[in-house]
PANUKE-167980 format. One record per residue (C-alpha): x, y, z. Coordinates in steps of 0.5 Angstrom, whole numbers, padded with zeros to 4 digits, always signed. Layout:
# PANUKE-167980
XYZ
...
//
This chain:
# PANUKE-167980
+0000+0000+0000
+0003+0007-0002
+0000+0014+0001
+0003+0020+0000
+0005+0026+0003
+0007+0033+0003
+0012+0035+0007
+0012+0043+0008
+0020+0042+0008
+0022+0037+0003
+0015+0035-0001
+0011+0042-0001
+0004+0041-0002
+0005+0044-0009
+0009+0038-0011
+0004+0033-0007
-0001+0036-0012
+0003+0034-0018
+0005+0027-0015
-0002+0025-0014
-0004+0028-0022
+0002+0023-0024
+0000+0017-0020
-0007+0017-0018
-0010+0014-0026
-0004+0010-0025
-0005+0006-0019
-0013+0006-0019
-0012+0003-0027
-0006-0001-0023
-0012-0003-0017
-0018-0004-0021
-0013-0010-0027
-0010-0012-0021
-0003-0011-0026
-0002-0018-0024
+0000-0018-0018
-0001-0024-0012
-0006-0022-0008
-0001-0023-0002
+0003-0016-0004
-0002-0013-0010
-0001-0005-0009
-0007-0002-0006
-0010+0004-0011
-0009+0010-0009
-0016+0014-0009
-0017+0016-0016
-0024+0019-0016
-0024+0022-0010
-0020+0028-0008
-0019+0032-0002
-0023+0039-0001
-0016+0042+0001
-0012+0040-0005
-0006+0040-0001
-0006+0033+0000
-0011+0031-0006
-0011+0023-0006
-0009+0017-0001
-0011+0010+0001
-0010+0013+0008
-0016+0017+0011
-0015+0025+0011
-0014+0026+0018
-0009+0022+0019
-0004+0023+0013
+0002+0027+0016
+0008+0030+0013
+0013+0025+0010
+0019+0030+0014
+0016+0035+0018
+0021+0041+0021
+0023+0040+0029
+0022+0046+0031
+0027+0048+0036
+0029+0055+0038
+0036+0056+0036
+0037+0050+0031
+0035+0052+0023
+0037+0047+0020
+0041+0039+0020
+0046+0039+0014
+0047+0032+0012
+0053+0028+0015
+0057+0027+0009
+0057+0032+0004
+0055+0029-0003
+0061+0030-0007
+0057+0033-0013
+0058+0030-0021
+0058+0033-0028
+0053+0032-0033
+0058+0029-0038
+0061+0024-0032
+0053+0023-0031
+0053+0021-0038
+0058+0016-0039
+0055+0011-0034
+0052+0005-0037
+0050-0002-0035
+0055-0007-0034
+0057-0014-0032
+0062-0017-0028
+0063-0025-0030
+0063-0030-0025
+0070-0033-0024
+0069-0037-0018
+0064-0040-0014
+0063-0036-0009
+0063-0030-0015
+0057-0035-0018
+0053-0037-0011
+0053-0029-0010
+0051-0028-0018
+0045-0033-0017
+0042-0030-0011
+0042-0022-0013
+0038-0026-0020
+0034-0030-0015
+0032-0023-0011
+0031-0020-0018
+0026-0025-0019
+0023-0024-0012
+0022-0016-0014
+0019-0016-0020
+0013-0022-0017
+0013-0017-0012
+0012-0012-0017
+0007-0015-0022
+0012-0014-0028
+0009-0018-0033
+0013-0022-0039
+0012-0017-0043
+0015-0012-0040
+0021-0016-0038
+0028-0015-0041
+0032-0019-0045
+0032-0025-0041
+0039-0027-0044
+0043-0021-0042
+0038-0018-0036
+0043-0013-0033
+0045-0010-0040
+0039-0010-0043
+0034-0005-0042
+0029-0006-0048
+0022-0009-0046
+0015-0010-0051
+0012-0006-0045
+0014+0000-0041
+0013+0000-0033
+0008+0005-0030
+0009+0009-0025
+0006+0005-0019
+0010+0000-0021
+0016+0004-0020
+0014+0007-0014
+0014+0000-0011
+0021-0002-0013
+0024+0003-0012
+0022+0004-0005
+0023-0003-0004
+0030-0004-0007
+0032+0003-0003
+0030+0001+0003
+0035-0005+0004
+0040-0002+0000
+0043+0002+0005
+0044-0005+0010
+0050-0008+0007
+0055-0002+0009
+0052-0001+0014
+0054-0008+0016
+0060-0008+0013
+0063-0001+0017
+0060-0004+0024
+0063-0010+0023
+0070-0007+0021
+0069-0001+0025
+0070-0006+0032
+0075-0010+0029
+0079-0004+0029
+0077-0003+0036
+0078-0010+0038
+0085-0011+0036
+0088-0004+0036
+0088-0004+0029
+0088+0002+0023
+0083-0001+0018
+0085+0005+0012
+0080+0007+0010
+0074+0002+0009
+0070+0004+0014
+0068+0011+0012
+0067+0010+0005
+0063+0004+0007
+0058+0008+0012
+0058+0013+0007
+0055+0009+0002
+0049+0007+0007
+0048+0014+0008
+0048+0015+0001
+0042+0010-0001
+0039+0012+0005
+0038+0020+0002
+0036+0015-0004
+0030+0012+0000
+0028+0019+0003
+0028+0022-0004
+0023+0017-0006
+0019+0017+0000
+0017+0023-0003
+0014+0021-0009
+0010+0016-0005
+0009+0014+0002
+0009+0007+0004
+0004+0004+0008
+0002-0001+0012
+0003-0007+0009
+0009-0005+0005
+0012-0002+0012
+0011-0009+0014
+0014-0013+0008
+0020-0008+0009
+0021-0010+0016
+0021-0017+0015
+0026-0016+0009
+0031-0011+0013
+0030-0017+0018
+0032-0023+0015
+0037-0018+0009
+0041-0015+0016
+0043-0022+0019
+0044-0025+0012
+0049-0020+0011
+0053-0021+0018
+0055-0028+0018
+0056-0028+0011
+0061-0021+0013
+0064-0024+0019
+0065-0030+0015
+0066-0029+0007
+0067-0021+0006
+0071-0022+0000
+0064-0026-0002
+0059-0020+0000
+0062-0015-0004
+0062-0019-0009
+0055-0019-0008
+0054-0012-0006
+0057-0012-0013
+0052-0015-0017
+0047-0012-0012
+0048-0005-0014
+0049-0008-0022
+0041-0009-0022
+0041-0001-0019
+0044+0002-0024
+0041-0003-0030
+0033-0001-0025
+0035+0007-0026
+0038+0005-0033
+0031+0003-0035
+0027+0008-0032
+0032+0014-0034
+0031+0010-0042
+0022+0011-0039
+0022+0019-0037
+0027+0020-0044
+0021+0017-0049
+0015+0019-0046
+0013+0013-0042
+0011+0016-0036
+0009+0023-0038
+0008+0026-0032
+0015+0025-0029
+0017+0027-0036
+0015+0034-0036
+0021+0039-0035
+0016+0042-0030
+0015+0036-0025
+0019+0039-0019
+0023+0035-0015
+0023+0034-0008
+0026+0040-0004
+0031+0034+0000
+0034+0032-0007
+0035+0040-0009
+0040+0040-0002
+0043+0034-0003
+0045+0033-0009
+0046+0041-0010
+0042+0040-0017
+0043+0047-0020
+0038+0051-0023
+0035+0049-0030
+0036+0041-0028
+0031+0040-0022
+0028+0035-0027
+0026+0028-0026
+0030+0026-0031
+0037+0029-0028
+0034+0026-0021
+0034+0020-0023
+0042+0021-0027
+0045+0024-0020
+0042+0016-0017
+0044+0012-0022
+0051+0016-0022
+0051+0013-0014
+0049+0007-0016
+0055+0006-0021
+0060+0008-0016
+0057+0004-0010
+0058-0002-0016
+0065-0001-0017
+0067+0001-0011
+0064-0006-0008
+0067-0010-0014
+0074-0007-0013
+0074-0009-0006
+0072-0016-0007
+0078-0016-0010
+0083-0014-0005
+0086-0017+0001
+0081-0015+0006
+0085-0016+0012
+0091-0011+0010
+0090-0007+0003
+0088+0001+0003
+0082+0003+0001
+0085+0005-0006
+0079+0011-0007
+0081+0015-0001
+0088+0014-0001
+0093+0019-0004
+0098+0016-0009
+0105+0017-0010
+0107+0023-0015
+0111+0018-0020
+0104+0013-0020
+0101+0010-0026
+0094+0010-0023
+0091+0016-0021
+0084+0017-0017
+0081+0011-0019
+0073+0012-0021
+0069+0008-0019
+0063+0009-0023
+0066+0008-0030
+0068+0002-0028
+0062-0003-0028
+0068-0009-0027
+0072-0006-0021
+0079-0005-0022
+0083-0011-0021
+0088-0011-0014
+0095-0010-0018
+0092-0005-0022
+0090+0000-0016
+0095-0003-0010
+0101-0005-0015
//
């Protein structure tokens, strides 16, 4: 179930009006041919023919006197304003450009095992998602491939996108905890992979928060992603402690499905699919705005989706190279500073689909 709304702050109710003339025909259509979901996990139809009197919150599976504002403001009497913890380092349009899907082959069989369950995960999301055979890709080259018979609606894209970001953010988490007391427990430096780790979780966390201003979830959905956050947390624990080398690897293929996921939606916007998100006048919310630093002229949903996207390859790269390290001794090679006379200089990570190879960022 999804409601939404509008936050004074990081949604205004001016953009809740536009999202609810977005999506209101689409998830009522969605609700009444049920877009082939199981009963179980159908996405309840946001009301379409009803709307409320105010026009502030112009539609909801929730009842008008409990809708509450996505990020309401604390209101204190010194603090103004809570900047994000880690500053995003900001992309250009062209480096934004240059990202494409891609795909590291399985070399081992921990590469295979962790490949596996990322397709298997893929298909568990798009049951979920009531995505049908025709709106599938290439099933051949389902990573590269982002062509399909028939276009995603925007409920469809809502559910997906808020499902994938609301556990995206649990593997760095987990893996710059359990790094972070190692380093406490045997005295040890760690060279910089905690940080990079919990800022890619705090990144996918503002991922989330943006699009929990595109559509709200609700209950039910706030119990499947409980149960999932649940189950996905300790997996990725004991797999951490065990096999770290393995998790980035996963995390590595986990982050190649995002980056094909927004390659898609991008592809969408681009041709018309979704014609509301494809208008130039379709405000992002606020919190994106900040985040990100989008300049004047780019606050479309188009560039919004470039600057998530863009993350993604970096998160998919930056795993994938770590993978591929000594996870006990070797430094982080993208926050280490490199010596005058080195071949390699400030690796990029998101024009890197496979990774760097260890000899190729440590020598």
């Amino acid at each position: 179930m999804i409601s939404v709304g509008a936050s004074k702050k990081a949604c205004s109710p001016k953009q809740a009006a536009q999202l609810s003339r977005a999506v209101a025909p689409f998830l009522y259509q969605a609700h009444a041919v049920g877009l082939g979901y199981p009963a179980a996990i159908r996405v309840a139809a946001i009301t379409h023919q009803s709307r409320v009197s105010s026009g502030t919150r112009s539609f909801s599976t929730t009842n008008a006197n409990q809708l509450r504002e996505v990020y309401p403001a604390k209101d204190t009497a010194f603090i103004r304003k809570t900047l994000p913890a880690w500053e995003h380092p900001g992309y250009t349009e062209e480096e934004m450009l240059a990202v494409t899907p891609g795909h590291r082959p399985p070399e081992t069989v921990g590469d295979w095992v962790a490949w596996k369950l990322v397709r298997l995960a893929r298909w568990a999301t798009d049951l979920a998602t009531g995505i049908g055979r025709e709106q599938q890709v290439d099933m051949k080259n389902p990573t590269t491939a982002v062509t399909a018979g028939k276009p995603l609606t925007e409920a469809q894209w809502l559910v997906r996108v808020l499902f994938l970001e609301s556990i995206a953010g649990v593997p760095g988490m987990v893996g710059g905890m359990l790094r972070h007391l190692h380093s406490l427990r045997r005295l040890k430096r760690d060279n910089g992979w905690i940080e990079t780790l919990l800022e890619e979780s705090y990144n996918e966390r503002m991922h989330l928060l943006t699009a929990q201003c595109l559509g709200s979830p609700g209950w039910f959905m706030r119990t499947m992603i409980l149960g999932a956050q649940g189950v996905f947390f300790n997996a990725m624990f004991i797999s951490y402690l065990v096999l770290p080398k393995i998790s980035h690897r996963f995390v590595g293929y986990l982050e190649e499905e995002a980056v094909h996921t927004y390659t898609r939606l991008i592809r969408e916007i681009e041709q018309g699919d979704l014609p509301k998100w494809s208008d130039p006048n379709f405000q992002i919310p606020e919190i994106a705005v900040d985040y990100w630093r989008i300049p004047e002229g780019k606050r479309t949903m188009r560039h919004l989706m470039l600057y998530i996207r863009a993350d993604e390859a970096g998160h998919r790269g930056v795993n994938h190279t770590l993978a591929n390290l000594d996870q006990k001794e070797d430094p982080n090679p993208f926050v280490s500073e490199y010596r005058a006379n080195a071949e390699q200089q400030k690796p990029n990570a998101a024009l890197k689909p496979a990774g760097y190879e260890r000899e190729d960022v440590i020598g």
